[in-house]
C-alpha positions in Angstrom: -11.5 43.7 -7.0 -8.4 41.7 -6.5 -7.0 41.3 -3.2 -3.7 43.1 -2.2 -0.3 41.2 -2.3 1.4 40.3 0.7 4.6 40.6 1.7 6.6 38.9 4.0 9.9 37.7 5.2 11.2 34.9 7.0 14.6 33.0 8.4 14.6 29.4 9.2 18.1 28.2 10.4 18.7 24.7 10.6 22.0 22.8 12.2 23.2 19.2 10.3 26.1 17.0 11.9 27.3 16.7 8.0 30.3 19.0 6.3 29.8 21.9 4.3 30.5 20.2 0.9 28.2 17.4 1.8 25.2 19.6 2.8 26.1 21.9 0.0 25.5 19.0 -2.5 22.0 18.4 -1.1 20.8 21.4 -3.0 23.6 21.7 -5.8 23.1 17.8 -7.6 20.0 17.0 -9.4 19.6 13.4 -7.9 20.6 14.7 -4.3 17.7 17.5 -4.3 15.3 15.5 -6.2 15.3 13.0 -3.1 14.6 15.4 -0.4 11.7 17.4 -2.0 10.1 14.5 -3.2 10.0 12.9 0.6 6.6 14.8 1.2 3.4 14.7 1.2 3.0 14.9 -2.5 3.8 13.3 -5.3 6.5 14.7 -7.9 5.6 15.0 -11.3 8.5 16.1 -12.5 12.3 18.1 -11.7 15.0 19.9 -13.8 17.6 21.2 -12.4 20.5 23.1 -14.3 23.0 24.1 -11.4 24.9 27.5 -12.7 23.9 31.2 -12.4 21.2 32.0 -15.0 20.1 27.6 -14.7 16.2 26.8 -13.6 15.2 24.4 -11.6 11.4 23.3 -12.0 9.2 20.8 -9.7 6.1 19.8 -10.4 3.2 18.0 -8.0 0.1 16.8 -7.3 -0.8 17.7 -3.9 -1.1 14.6 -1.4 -5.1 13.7 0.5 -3.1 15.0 3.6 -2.9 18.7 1.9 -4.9 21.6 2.5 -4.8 21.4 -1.4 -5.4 17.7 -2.5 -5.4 16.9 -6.3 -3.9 19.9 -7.2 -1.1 20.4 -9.6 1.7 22.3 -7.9 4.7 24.0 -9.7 7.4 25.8 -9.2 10.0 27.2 -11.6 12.9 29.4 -10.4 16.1 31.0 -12.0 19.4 31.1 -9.8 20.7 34.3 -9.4 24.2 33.8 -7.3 26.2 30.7 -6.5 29.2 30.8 -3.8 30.0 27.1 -3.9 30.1 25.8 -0.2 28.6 29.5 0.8 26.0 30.7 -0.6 22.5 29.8 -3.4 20.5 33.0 -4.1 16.9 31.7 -6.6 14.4 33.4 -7.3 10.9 31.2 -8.0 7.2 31.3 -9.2 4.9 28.9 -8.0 1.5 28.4 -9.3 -1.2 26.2 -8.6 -3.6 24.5 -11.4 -1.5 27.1 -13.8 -2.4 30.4 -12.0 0.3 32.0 -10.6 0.1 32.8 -6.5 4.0 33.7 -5.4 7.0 34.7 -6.3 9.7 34.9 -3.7 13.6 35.5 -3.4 15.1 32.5 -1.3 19.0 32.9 0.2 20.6 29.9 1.6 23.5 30.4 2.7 25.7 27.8 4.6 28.3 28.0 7.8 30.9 25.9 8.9 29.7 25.0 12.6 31.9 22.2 14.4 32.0 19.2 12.5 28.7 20.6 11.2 26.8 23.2 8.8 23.9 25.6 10.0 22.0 26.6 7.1 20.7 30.2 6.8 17.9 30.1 4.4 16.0 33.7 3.9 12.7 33.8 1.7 11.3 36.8 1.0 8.0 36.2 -0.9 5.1 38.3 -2.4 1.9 36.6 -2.2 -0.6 36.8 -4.3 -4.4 36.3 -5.0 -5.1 32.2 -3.8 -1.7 31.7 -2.4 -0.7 29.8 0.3 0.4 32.4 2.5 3.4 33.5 4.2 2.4 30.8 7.4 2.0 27.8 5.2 5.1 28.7 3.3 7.0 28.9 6.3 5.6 25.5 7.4 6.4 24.2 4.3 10.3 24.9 4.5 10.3 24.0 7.5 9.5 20.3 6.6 11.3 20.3 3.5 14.7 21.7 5.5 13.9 18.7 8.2 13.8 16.3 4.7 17.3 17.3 3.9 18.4 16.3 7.1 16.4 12.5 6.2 18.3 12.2 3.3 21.8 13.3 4.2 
């Protein structure tokens, strides 16, 4: 018997001394996102990224020796759903490790004018299935990648 999927919801919010636009492009050009999610621990196999409403974007790994899952092939592919430019990104994504499926998940980001600054919202709501990661490591994990935007602004 399968084990039951998991739900779970999290907010990270995250402050960066740069402007709205500038943060904004961090996750709206190809060349701009490609450089903070490939700063990890892994290493990229391959990105797509096709910026409108109805566009995918789709990353592909191999998981790094200092991974709880080293060697394996890591992918996610997600379809955006609502763009606000300088507001708001609504995706929704699939990952799947070695093929099998093991999320889904509903990510908001949505960005404020703070100061001479932007706080980033960003809400995931993810179901987790059978072998996933779970909703801690998740968590974890945006939390890095979030810090790797600020590396790269």
């Amino acid at each position: 018997m399968s084990q039951p999927v998991v739900h779970h919801t999290f907010i990270i919010e995250k402050t960066y001394p740069k402007s709205l636009a500038t943060v904004f492009a961090a996750f709206s050009n190809p060349e701009n996102k490609a450089r903070w999610l490939s700063a990890g621990r892994q290493a990229m196999t391959g990105f797509e990224l096709d910026f409108r409403v109805g566009g995918r974007e789709f990353a592909g790994y191999i998981m790094g020796a200092d991974t709880p899952f080293e060697g394996a092939k890591m992918t996610s592919d997600g379809l955006y759903l609502d763009i606000v430019p300088n507001e708001r990104i609504v995706i929704g994504s699939n990952m799947a490790m070695n093929d099998r499926p093991f999320s889904a998940s509903l990510l908001t980001f949505e960005f404020l004018a703070e100061g001479d600054g932007t706080k980033l919202i960003l809400t995931h709501q993810g179901a987790f299935f059978e072998h996933s990661d779970g909703p801690e490591m998740r968590q974890h994990g945006w939390t890095k990648l979030l810090d790797q935007v600020a590396d790269t602004l």
